[in-house]
N, C-alpha and C positions, 0 to 999 in steps of 0.2 A: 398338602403335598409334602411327600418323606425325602427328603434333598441329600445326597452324599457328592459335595461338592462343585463340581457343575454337573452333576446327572440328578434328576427327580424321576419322582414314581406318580403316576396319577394315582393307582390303587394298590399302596405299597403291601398292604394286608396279605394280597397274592405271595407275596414274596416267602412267606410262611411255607408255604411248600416247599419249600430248597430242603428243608430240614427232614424230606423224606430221602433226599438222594443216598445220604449212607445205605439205609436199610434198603432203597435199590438194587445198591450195588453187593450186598450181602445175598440178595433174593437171586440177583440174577447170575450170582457165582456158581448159588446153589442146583441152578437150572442149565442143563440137565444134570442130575446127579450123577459121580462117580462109580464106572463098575466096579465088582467087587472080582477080585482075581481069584479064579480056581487053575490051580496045576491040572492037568488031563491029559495021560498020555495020547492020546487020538490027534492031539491039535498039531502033533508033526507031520499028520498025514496029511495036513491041510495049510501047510508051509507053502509059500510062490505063489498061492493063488489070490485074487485082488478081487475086490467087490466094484460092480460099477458106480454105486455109490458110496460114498464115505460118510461119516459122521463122526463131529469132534467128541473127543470123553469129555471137554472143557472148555468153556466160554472165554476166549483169548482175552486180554485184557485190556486191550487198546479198542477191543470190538464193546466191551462194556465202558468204556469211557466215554467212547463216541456217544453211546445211548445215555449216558448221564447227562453229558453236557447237550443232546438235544431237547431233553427231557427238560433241563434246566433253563434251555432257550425257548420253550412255552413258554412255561411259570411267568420268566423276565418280561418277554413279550407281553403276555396278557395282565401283566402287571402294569403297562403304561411308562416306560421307558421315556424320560424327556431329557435332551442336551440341553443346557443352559436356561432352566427355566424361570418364568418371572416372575417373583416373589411380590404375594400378594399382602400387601399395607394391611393390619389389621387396622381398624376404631371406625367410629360412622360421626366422629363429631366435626365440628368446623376445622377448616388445614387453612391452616396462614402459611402462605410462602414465601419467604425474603429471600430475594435477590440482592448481591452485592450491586452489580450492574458497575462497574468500572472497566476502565482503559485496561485490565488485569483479565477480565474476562475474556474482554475480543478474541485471545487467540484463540480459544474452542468456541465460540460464539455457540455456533449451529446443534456443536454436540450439547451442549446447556438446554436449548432450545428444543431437541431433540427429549432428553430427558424429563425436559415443565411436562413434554406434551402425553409422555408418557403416564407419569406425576396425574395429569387432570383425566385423563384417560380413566384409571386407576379411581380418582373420586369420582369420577363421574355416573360408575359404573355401582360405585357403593355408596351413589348417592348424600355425597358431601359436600357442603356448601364451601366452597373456599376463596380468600383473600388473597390477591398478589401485589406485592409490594416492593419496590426498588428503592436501596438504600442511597441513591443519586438521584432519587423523586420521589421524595415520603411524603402522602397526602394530609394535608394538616388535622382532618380529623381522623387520622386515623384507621384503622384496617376497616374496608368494607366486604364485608363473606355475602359471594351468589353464587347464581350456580357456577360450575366447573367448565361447562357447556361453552359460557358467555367468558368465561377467564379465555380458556384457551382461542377463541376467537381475535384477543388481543396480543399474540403470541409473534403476531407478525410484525407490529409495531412495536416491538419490544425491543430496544437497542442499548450495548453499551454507551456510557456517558465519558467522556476523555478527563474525566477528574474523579475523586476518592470522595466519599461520603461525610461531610460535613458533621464532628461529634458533635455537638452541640447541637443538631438538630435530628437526631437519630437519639441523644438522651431525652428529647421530646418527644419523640415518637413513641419512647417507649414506657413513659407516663401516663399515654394514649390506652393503654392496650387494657382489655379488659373482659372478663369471663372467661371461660375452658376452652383450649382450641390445644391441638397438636404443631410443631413447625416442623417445617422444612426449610431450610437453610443453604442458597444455592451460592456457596463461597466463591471466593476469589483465591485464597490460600494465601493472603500478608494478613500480616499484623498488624492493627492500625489501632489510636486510642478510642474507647469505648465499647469495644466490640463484648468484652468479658463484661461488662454492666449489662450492653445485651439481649447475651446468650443467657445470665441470670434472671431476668425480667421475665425473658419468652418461658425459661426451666419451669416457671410460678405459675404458668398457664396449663399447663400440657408437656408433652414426650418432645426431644426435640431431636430430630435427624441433621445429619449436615452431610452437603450432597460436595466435592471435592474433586478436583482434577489433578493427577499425579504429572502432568509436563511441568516442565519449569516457567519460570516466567521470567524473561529476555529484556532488558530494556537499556536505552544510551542514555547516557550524561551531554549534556550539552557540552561542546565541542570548543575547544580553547586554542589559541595561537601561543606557541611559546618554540624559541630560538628558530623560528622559519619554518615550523611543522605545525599543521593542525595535528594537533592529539586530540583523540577518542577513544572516551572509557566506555564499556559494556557492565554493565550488573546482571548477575542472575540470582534465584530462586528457586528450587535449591543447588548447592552447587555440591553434587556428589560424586559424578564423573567427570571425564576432562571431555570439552565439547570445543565445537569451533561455529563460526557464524562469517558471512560478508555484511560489510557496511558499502552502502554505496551512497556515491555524490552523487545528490540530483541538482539539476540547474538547468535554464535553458540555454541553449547553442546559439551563435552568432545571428541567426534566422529568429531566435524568438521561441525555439520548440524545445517543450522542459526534454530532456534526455541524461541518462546517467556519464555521469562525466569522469566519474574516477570509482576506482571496488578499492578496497581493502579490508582482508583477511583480519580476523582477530579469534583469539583461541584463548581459553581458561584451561587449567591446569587443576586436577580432580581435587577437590575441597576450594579453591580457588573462589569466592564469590564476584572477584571483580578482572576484570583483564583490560590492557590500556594497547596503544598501537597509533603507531605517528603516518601522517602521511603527508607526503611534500606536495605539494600543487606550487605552481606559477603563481603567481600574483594575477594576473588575467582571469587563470580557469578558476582560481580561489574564490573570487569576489564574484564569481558567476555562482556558486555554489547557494542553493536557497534552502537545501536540509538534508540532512545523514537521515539512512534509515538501517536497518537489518533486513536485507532480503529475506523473504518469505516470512517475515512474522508479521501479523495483521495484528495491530496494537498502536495507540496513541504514544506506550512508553516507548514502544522500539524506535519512534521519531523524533529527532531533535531538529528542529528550525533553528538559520542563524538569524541573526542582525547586525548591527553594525560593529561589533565585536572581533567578529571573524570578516569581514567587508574592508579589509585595511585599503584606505586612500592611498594614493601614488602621488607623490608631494616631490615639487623636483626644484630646489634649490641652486640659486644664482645669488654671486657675490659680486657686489663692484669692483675689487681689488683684488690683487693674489695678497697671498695669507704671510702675515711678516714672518720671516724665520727666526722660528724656536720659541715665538710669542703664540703657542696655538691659543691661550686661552685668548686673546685679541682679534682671533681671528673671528668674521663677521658672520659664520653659520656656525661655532663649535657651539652654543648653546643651543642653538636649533636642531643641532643633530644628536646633545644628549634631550631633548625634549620630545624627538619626534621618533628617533628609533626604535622604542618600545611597543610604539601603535602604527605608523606607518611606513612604508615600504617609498624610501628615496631614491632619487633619480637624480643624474648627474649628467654635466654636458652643456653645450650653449644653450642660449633660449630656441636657436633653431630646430636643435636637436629634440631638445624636449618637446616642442611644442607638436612632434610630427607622431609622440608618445600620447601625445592627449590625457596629462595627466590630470588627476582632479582638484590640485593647488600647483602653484606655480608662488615664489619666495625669492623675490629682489631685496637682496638685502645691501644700499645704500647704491643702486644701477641708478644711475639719473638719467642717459638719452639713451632710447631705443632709434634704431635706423628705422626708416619710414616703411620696409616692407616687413619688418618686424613689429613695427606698432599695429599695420595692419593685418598682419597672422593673427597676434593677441588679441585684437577688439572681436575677432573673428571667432575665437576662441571662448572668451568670456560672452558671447552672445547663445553659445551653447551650453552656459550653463558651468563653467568654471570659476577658481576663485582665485582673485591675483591676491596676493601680502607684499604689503611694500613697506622695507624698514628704512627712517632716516638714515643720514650718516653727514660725513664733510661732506662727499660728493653731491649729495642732493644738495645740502645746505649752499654750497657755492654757485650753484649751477643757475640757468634762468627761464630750468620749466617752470609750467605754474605762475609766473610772478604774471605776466601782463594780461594773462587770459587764462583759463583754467585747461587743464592738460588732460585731454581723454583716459589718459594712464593712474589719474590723481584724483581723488572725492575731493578735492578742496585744492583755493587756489593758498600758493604760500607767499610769504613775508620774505622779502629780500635777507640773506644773511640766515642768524638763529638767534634762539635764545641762551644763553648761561651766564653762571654764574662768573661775576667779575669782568662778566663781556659788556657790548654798547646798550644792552637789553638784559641786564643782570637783574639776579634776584638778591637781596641778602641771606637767605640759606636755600638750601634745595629743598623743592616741595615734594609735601605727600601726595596719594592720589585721593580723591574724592571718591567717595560711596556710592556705588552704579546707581543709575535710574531704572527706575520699573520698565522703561522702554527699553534699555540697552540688556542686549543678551549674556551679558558679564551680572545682570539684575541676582543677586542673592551670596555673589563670590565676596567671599569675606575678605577686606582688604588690610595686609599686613602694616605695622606701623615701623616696622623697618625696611619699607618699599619705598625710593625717593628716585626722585628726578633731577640733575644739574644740568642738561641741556637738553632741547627740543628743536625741530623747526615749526616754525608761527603758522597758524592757516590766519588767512584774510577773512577778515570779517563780512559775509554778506546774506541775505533773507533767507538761504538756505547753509546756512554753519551748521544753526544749532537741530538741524532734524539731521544733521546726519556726524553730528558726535555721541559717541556711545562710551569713550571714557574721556575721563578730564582729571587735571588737576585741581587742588585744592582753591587755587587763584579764579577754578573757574574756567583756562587756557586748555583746550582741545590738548588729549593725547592718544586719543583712536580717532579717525571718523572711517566713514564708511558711505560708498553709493551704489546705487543697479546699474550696473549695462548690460542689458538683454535680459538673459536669462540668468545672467553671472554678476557678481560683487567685487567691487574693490577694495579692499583695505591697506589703513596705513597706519603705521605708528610712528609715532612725531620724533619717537628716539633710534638710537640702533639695535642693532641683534646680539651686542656684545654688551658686556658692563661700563663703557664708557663714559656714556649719556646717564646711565640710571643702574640703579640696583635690580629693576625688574627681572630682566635676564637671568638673576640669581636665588631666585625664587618660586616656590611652587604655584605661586596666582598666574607666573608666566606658561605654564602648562595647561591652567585649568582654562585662561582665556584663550590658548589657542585649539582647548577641542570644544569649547563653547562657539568659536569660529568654523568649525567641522574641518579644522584642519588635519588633526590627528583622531582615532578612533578610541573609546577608551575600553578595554575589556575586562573592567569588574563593573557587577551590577548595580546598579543605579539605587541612591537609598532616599528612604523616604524623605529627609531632607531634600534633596537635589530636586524632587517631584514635587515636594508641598506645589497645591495650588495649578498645579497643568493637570488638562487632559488630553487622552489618548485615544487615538480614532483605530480599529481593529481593520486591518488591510484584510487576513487572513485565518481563519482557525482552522482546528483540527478534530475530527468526531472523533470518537471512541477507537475506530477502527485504523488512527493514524491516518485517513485521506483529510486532504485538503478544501475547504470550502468554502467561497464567499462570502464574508461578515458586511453583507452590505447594509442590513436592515441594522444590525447590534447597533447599543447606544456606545458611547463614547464611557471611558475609564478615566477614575479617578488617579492620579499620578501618585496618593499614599496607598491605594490598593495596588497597583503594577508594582509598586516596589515590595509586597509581600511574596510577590514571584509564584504565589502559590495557585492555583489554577480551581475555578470553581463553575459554578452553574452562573453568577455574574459575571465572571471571566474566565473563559475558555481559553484553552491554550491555545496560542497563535503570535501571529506578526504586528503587533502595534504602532503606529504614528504617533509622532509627534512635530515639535519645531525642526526639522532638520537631523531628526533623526529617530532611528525603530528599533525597538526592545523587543527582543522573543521572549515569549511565555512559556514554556517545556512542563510537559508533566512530569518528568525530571529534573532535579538540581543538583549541584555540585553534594550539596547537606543533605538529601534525601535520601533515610536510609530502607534497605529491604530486607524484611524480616520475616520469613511464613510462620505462618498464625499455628500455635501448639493448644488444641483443644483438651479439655477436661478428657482422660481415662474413660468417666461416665457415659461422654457421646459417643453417637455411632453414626463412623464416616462412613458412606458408601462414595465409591467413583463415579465418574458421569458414563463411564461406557453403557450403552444398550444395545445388546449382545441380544437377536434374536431367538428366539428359542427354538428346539428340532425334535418333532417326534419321532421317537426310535422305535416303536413299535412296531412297525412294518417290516424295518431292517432287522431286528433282532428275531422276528417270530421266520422269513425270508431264509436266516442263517440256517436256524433250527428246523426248517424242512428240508434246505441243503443237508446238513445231517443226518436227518432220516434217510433220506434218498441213498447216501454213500452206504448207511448200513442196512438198507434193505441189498444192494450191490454186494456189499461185502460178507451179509449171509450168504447170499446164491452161491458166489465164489468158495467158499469154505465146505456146504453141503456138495460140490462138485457138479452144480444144475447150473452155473453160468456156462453152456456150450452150444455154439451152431446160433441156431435165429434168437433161441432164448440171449445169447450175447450180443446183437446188433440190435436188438427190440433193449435190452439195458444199454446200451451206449446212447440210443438216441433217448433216453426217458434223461440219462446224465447229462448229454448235451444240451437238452432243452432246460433242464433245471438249472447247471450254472454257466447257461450263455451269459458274456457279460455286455457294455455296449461297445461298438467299435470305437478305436481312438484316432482312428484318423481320420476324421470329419472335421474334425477343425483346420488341418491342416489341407483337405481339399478347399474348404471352405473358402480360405485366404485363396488358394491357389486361383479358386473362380473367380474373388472379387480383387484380385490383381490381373490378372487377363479380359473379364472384361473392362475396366479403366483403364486397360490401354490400347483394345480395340475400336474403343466408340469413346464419343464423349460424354462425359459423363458430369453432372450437376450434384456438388454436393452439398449439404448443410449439418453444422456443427452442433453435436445432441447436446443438449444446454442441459437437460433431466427431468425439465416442466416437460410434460406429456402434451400438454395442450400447444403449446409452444412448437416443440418439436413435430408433431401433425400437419399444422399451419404449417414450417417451413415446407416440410415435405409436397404437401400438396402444389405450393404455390412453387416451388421449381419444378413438379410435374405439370401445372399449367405453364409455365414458363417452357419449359420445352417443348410442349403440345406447339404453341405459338409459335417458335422455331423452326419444328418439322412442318408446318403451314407455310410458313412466310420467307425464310430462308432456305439455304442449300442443306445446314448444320440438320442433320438426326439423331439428336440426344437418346442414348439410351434413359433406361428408369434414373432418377434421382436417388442419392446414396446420403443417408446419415452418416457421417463419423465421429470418432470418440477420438479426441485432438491428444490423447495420453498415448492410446492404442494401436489408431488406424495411420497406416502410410498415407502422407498427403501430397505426395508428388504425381499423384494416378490424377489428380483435379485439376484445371484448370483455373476455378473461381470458388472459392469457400462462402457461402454464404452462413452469418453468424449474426441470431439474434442475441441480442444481449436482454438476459431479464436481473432481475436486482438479487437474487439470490447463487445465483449459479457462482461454483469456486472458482480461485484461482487454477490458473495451470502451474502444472510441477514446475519444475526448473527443466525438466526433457522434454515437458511439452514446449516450453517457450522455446529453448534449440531447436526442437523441428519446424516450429513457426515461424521464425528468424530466417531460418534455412528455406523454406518455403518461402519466405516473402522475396530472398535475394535470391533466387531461384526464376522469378518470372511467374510465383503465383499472384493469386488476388484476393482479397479477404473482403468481403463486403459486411461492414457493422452494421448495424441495424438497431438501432437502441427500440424503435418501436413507441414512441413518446410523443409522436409530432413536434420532438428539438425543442418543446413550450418554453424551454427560458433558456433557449440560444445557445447548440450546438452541446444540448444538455447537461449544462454542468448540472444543474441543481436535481435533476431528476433523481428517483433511486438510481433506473439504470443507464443512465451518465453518468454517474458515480465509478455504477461497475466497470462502465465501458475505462473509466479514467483509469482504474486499479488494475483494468484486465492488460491495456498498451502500455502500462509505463515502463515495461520489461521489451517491448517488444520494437523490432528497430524500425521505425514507421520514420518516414521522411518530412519535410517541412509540408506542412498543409493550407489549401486555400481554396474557399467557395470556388467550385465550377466558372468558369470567367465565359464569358460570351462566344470567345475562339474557341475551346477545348474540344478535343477532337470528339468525346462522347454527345458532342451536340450535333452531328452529322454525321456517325459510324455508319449508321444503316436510314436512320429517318433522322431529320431535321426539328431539333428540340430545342425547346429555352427552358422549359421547366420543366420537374422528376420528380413527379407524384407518387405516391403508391397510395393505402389509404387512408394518408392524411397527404396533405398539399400544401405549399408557398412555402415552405423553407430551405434552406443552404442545406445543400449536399457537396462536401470536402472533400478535397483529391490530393495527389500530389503537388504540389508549388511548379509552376511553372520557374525554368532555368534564371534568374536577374539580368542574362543580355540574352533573352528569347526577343529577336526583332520582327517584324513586321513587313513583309515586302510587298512595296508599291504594286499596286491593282491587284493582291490576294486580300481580302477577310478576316486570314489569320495568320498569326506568326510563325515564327519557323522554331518551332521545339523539337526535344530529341526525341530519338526513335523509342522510347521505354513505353512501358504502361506504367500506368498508376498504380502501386502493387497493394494504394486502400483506398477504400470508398466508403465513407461512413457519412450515417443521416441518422436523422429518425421517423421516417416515412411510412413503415412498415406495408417495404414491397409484398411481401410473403404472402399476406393479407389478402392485397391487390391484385396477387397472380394466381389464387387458392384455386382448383377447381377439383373435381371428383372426377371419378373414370369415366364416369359421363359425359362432361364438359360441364357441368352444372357448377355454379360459381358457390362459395362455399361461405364468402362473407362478404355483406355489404359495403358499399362505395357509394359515399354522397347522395342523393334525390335525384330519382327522373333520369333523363338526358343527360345531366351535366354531371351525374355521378357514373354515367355510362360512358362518357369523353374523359376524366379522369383516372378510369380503369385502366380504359385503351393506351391513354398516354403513358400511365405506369410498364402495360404491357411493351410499350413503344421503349422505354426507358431500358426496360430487361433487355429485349434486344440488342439494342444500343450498346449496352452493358456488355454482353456474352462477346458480339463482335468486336469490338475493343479487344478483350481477353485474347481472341483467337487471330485478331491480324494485326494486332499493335498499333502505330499511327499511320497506318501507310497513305490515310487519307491528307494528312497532312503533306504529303510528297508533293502534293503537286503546287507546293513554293518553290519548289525547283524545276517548275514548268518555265518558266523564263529564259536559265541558265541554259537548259539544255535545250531549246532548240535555237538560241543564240549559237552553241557549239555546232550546233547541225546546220545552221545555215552556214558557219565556215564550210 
């Protein structure tokens, strides 16, 4: 095929004839020829008078153009005219195709995937054995070539991986390779080490293509706290224009339900690779905050997960004494407060005051009696999971808690009086401290040899001292201990908070034991020393695609590999556990840098786009009778024979030639499918793009309203597909939306109109279609989807269908909501937290709303399929009891619509009481 550009020729050889148009247009100047003028005197007598016909001496010029250029719209035409045509791969030998397959891909995922299939199409057809291979899962022996047929079969399980291709096993790979093969090279567009060793490797085998995406590639840095701002950097790839992007906080709300909790705007400046951008949060909405993402970019790099970094504790400090004046360094919290400002956010105020803060450390620093309904707030407090610090001082020292019995506020009981130097209980010099024990959580902090103690108070000696001292003195004599009550801990330190007692205060071991206490958070990343020897239990990771996913099955991490930070096929990036506290794993780091990849001159990059192709033959040869047609017209005209019927017999030959189509069919179009949606009601379901999928819905709301117009008042017209980009959704009542694993995101206008729709008083029924197998589908593909498709969308607190809820008694009396599959939760809106229950009703008294979602994975559509005939379209369980499972589905739809259309009004009659109480008045 002869290609000028985006246009091709199937038989460009034809085109060879254009090369006669000159001598055409020379022939056809020629014709008729010119008369030759004779003078005669006679011809005056024949002055004024007019021939009925005329005839030109010469072929106008615009009249011979016309005839060229139709002349020349054959030739084109029968030449095979193609728009955008697909260039056909020459070689017939083996194609190996590498896949990057990284967090770098996701954002065009489909269009990659789009292209392999094109790719196998393409061998399949000419008969090419070919290998696929992902450079984030390279098989250890190396490329295996089959047919094309059986690759692209695998094309649906083909996902990005959320980490970078390991060199050093991709330089093994390519030791592997062996014999003549062509590549194709499905990049990512960074630069990463190894890649040039190879691209030379594959060079040795065969021709090598590399297949390329020109978007850029978006991604965050993990998110740092500094002077009261979470800062967030963005990188991209390439940065040649100035762009902008939203970051938004996700976390979940008061209720438990993840929702975005804060946006902020971030924009680069053209050449620009990196752009940074602060944002304030509370210290409440802060520490709700579970990860930054970049709306609409589907990527593991555009997601940064926090941990206890950006999670700063609320630490609320109490002094025994006011502070002596102009002695601040004596004062009993100023080393607490330069130790804790940097990582947590303090609080100030009595202990009543704080205590109604609920913060997550609470710092008595030398308080010896609490008031009796203040010891009992605290033990109330620490029983949920709080941590008291209690530092000596005189006041404790004098005082006579602790001494005769042990004090619920104290790990240990104490010694009347203290210890120091030159006291009744002196030392002759002040001690060091001793070297932690493997049991005490201070185990590996190196202790300084200019860190000493001159006074303490004593703990009493008894069978549980020594299980709950975690530091000591050199002597031996307890200078931490530590106990549980409840859910919470006590600590003490035997000196004060000041340098009085001890040098510790004045030291950086005094920082490092108190975020080993999780009293403060620390926000640089943990190194391999601090990890030697722990592991790390994975709460959470992240797929390729930046969604979130259960690491319940993964094994546990080693604490020298977490500290490499770097994210792999043994460690995916994610949320990890430890003692008391969780490290995030980011495919992103502070040091990682973005570089796109600059290929050898030699190769030849093609883009991913696949651009259909269009044959213009039709249309070109179409023109070229248009053509002819005008200049068979415009002889008539000239010779003076277009007159009377001969003219209305050429108008209508002209109007039939270039009738074109009406353009206002689309616009009646809309005009019908808005008038009927708001004369009748109407059922509609949201076109996913699966065919198969999209049919099933269809049908099964037209059985669904068949069942309707039987059984109720409601007469559904036809059931309506919409396209949630395109179609107005305020004409529906109930959207019905299967969710399958493939289908897109919606725009950013479609979530508006769905937003808008929901607080509107529509209804959206999800449908994942999965039978819910691992519990309100997280794990499924499309629980996935469903998860990526809501997290934009403003869905309220949800909870299984409770026993009351009004869809159990809208129209029939249900406990379960089958479709077909059966026995699992179907989620609705949360019932109100003071929804009560009024004596001798069933059920409580909620508000007037609907549920504006209902999500399962049932697949009603299924369950309600039928054809124009009533014939059911897909099976439901065995026998009888898959014929009672239907019905009950059916029963459920009902249930469903009636809700939609009268709200809870059945719940009204809890105010059947009230009101004929008032009517007996």
């Amino acid at each position: 095929m002869f290609s000028i550009g985006p246009l091709g020729f199937a038989a460009p050889w034809i085109l060879l004839g254009l090369i006669i148009l000159p001598l055409l247009w020379l022939l056809l100047r020629a014709v008729p020829p010119a008369p030759i003028r004779r003078r005669f005197p006679g011809v005056a007598l024949l002055l004024g008078l007019t021939d009925s016909d005329s005839q030109s001496a010469r072929t106008p010029w615009w009249l011979l153009l016309l005839r060229l250029l139709a002349i020349a719209g054959v030739i084109i035409g029968f030449a095979g005219p193609v728009l955008n045509p697909q260039v056909e791969r020459s070689g017939s030998g083996p194609l190996l195709v590498v896949v990057d397959g990284t967090w770098a891909d996701a954002r065009d995922w489909q269009r990659r995937v789009d292209r392999l299939d094109v790719v196998l199409s393409d061998a399949t057809q000419a008969g090419r054995p070919v290998a696929l291979v992902s450079l984030t899962d390279l098989p250890a022996e190396g490329p295996v070539f089959q047919a094309a047929d059986a690759i692209a079969a695998r094309l649906p399980a083909l996902k990005p991986a959320p980490f970078t291709p390991d060199p050093a096993a991709v330089a093994a790979f390519a030791d592997t390779l062996t014999g003549n093969f062509d590549s194709l090279w499905m990049s990512d567009g960074l630069a990463r080490d190894g890649r040039e060793d190879l691209l030379a490797a594959l060079e040795t085998h065969g021709n090598v293509t590399v297949f390329e995406s020109p978007r850029s590639i978006t991604t965050l840095r993990p998110a740092r706290f500094q002077d009261g701002d979470v800062v967030l950097r963005a990188a991209r790839v390439p940065a040649a224009t100035a762009a902008e992007a939203l970051i938004l906080a996700i976390g979940p709300d008061p209720s438990g339900v993840e929702r975005q909790l804060a946006s902020l705007p971030i924009s680069w400046d053209a050449g620009a690779a990196e752009a940074s951008a602060s944002l304030t949060l509370p210290p409440e909405l802060r520490n709700r905050v579970t990860r930054f993402e970049i709306a609409g970019v589907q990527s593991a790099g555009a997601v940064t997960l926090t941990d206890d970094a950006l999670q700063r504790r609320e630490v609320a400090l109490i002094a025994g004494g006011g502070d002596r004046e102009g002695l601040e360094l004596l004062s009993p919290l100023y080393y607490l407060n330069q130790a804790l400002v940097p990582t947590a956010d303090l609080i100030d105020g009595t202990l009543a005051d704080v205590l109604l803060a609920n913060p997550d450390v609470i710092v008595l620093a030398d308080v010896a009696v609490l008031t009796a309904p203040e010891q009992e707030a605290m033990l109330t407090w620490l029983d949920n999971g709080g941590l008291l610090l209690r530092f000596a001082g005189p006041r404790l020292a004098g005082s006579d808690i602790g001494r005769a019995e042990e004090d619920p506020l104290l790990p240990v009981r104490l010694r009347s009086g203290g210890r120091s130097i030159g006291g009744a209980m002196s030392w002759g010099e002040p001690k060091a401290l001793a070297p932690f024990a493997e049991t005490s959580p201070f185990f590996g902090l190196a202790v300084p040899d200019d860190v000493t103690v001159t006074a303490q108070v004593m703990a009493q000696p008894d069978p549980t001292l020594s299980d709950r001292v975690i530091a000591a003195l050199s002597d031996g004599t307890p200078l931490v201990t530590r106990k549980d009550v409840g859910a919470g801990q006590i600590v003490l330190f035997h000196v004060t908070a000041n340098a009085e007692w001890s040098s510790l205060p004045l030291s950086g071991l005094f920082v490092q034991m108190l975020e080993r206490l999780a009293v403060s958070t620390r926000p640089a990343a943990a190194n391999a020393a601090e990890l030697t020897g722990t592991t790390w239990m994975p709460e959470d990771v992240l797929d390729g695609f930046g969604v979130i996913l259960p690491a319940d099955t993964l094994p546990g991490i080693a604490g020298e590999r977490l500290a490499t930070g770097v994210p792999g096929a043994d460690m995916p990036p994610g949320l990890y556990a430890g003692d008391k506290r969780r490290i995030a794993v980011n495919v992103m780091t502070d040091e990682t840098e973005l570089a796109a990849m600059r290929w050898p001159a030699r190769i030849t990059i093609e883009g991913l786009a696949v651009t259909a192709q269009t044959l213009l033959k039709g249309w070109v040869l179409g023109v070229a009778l248009t053509l002819l047609v005008i200049d068979i017209l415009a002889s008539l005209l000239l010779s003076g024979r277009l007159t009377g019927p001969r003219a209305q017999a050429a108008a209508i030959i002209c109007a039939a030639a270039l009738m074109l189509p009406q353009t206002g069919q689309a616009q009646e179009t809309d005009d019908r499918f808005a008038l009927g949606s708001l004369t009748e009601v109407v059922l509609a379901h949201v076109i996913t793009g699966d065919a198969q999928v999209d049919d099933i819905a269809a049908a099964g709301l037209y059985g669904l309203s068949q069942t309707l117009y039987r059984r109720t008042s409601i007469e559904p017209a036809m059931p309506i597909g919409v396209n949630i980009e395109t179609d107005e959704l305020a004409f529906f009542p109930i959207l019905y939306w299967p969710i399958t694993a493939n289908q897109p995101l919606p725009s950013a206008e479609a979530y508006a109109k769905l937003n808008r729709y929901l607080r509107t008083g529509g209804m959206i029924l999800f449908d994942t279609r999965d039978a819910d197998l691992a519990g309100f589908g997280s794990t499924s593909p499309e629980g996935q989807r469903l998860r990526a498709i809501a997290r934009l969308l403003d869905i309220p607190p949800l909870e299984p269908i409770p026993p009351d809820h009004v869809l159990t008694r809208t129209f029939y009396l249900l406990q379960d909501f089958p479709g077909r599959y059966a026995g699992r939760d179907v989620w609705v809106e949360a019932a109100p937290p003071d929804a009560a229950q009024v004596e001798g009703m069933p059920f409580r008294d909620l508000n007037d709303g609907v549920t504006p979602v209902v999500i399962g994975g049932n697949d009603w559509a299924a369950a309600w399929a039928t054809d124009t005939n009533g014939n059911r379209l897909v099976p439901v369980g065995r026998g009888m009891a898959g014929e009672r499972q239907r019905e009950v589905a059916l029963r459920f739809g009902v249930n469903l619509i009636m809700h939609v259309l009268t709200g809870n009004y059945k719940s009204d009659q809890v105010h059947v009481p009230a009101l004929l109480d008032r009517l007996g008045q």
